[in-house]
C-alpha positions in Angstrom: 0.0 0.0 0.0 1.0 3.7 -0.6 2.3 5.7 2.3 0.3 8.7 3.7 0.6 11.8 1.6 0.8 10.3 -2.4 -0.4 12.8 -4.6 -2.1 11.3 -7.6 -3.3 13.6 -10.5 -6.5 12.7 -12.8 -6.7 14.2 -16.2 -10.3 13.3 -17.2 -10.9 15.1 -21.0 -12.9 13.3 -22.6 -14.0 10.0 -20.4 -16.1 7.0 -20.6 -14.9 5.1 -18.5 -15.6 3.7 -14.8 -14.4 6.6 -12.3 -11.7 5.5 -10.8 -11.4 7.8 -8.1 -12.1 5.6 -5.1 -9.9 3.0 -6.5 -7.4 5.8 -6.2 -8.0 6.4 -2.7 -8.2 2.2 -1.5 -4.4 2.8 -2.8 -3.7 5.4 -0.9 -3.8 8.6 -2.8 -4.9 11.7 -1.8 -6.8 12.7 -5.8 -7.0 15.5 -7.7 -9.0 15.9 -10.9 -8.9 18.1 -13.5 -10.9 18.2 -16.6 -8.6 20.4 -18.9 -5.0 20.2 -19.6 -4.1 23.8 -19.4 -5.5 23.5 -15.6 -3.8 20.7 -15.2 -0.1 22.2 -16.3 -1.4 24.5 -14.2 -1.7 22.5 -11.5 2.3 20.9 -11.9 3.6 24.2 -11.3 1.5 24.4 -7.8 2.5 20.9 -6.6 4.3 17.6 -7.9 2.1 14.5 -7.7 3.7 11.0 -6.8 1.0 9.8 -9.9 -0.8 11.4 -12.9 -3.8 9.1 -14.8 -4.6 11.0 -18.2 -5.9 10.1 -21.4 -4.3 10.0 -25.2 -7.0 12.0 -26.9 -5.3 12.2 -30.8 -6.0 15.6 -32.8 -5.4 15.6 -36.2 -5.9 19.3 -36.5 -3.0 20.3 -34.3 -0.3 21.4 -36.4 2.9 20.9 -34.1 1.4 18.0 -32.0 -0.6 15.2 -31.7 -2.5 15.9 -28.9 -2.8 18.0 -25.8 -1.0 15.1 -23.6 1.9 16.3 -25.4 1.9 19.3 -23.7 1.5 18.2 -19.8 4.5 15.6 -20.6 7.0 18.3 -21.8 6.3 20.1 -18.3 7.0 16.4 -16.4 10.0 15.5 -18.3 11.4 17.9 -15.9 9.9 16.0 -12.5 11.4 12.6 -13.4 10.1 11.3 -9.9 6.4 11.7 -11.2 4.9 8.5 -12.4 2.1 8.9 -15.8 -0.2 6.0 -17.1 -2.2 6.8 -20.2 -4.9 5.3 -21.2 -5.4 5.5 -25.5 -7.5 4.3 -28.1 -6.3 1.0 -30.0 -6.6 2.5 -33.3 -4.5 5.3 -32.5 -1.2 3.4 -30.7 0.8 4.4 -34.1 0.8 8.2 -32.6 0.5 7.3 -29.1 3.7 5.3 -29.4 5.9 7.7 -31.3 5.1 10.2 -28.6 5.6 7.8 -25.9 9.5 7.2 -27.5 9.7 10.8 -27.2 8.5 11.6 -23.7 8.0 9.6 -20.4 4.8 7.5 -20.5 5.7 4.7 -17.6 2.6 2.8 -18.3 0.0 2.6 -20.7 -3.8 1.0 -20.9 -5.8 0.6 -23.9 -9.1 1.2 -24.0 -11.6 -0.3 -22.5 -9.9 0.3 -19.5 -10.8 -1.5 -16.2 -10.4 -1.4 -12.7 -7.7 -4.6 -12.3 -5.4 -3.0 -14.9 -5.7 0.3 -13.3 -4.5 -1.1 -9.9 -1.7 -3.4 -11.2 -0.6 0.0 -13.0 -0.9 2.0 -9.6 1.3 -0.6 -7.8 3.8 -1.0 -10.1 4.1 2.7 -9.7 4.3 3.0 -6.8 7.0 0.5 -6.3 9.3 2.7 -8.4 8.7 0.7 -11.5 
């Protein structure tokens, strides 16, 4: 189990999926949640989390990126003891892979995403791994 005071950070764009929230807290984690990325880079300047959940949400129609996640990793590159699981959409693992060799992405859960991969992902984590 986690130690008191983990920090874990949930980036919920789009959804549909099960709210994980009080699996979260079972393991631990005090939770935040934020539903835009801006407020969420906002949020990493505030305070580090031990754990951030988001989503791989691809945009064709951004010119220099593939998607907003791209943004909020460039700010955690810089706190390498923060640990990030994504969860994507199957059909786009060809972009969510070439920005995963790129930035740090310690663990990743395709869609549908459900409550036993979520944990194992969590405890990995926080064992270091």
């Amino acid at each position: 189990m986690n130690s008191p005071g983990k920090l874990l950070l949930s980036i919920v764009e789009l959804g549909g999926y099960p709210n994980f929230a009080p699996l979260y807290r079972e393991l631990g984690y005090e939770v935040a949640i934020e539903t835009r990325m801006r407020k969420a880079i906002s949020f990493l300047k505030q305070r580090a989390p031990d754990v951030i959940v988001t989503e791989f949400n691809f945009q064709s129609d951004f010119r220099d990126r593939t998607s907003s996640l791209e943004s909020l990793l460039a700010v955690v590159q810089r706190m390498p003891e923060v640990r990030v699981i994504v969860f994507y959409e199957e059909e786009y693992l060809p972009q969510f892979e070439a920005l995963r060799a790129r930035l740090p992405v310690h663990h990743a859960l395709a869609f549908p995403v459900d409550e036993a991969g979520v944990r194992a992902c969590l405890l990995a984590a926080d064992s270091g791994n």
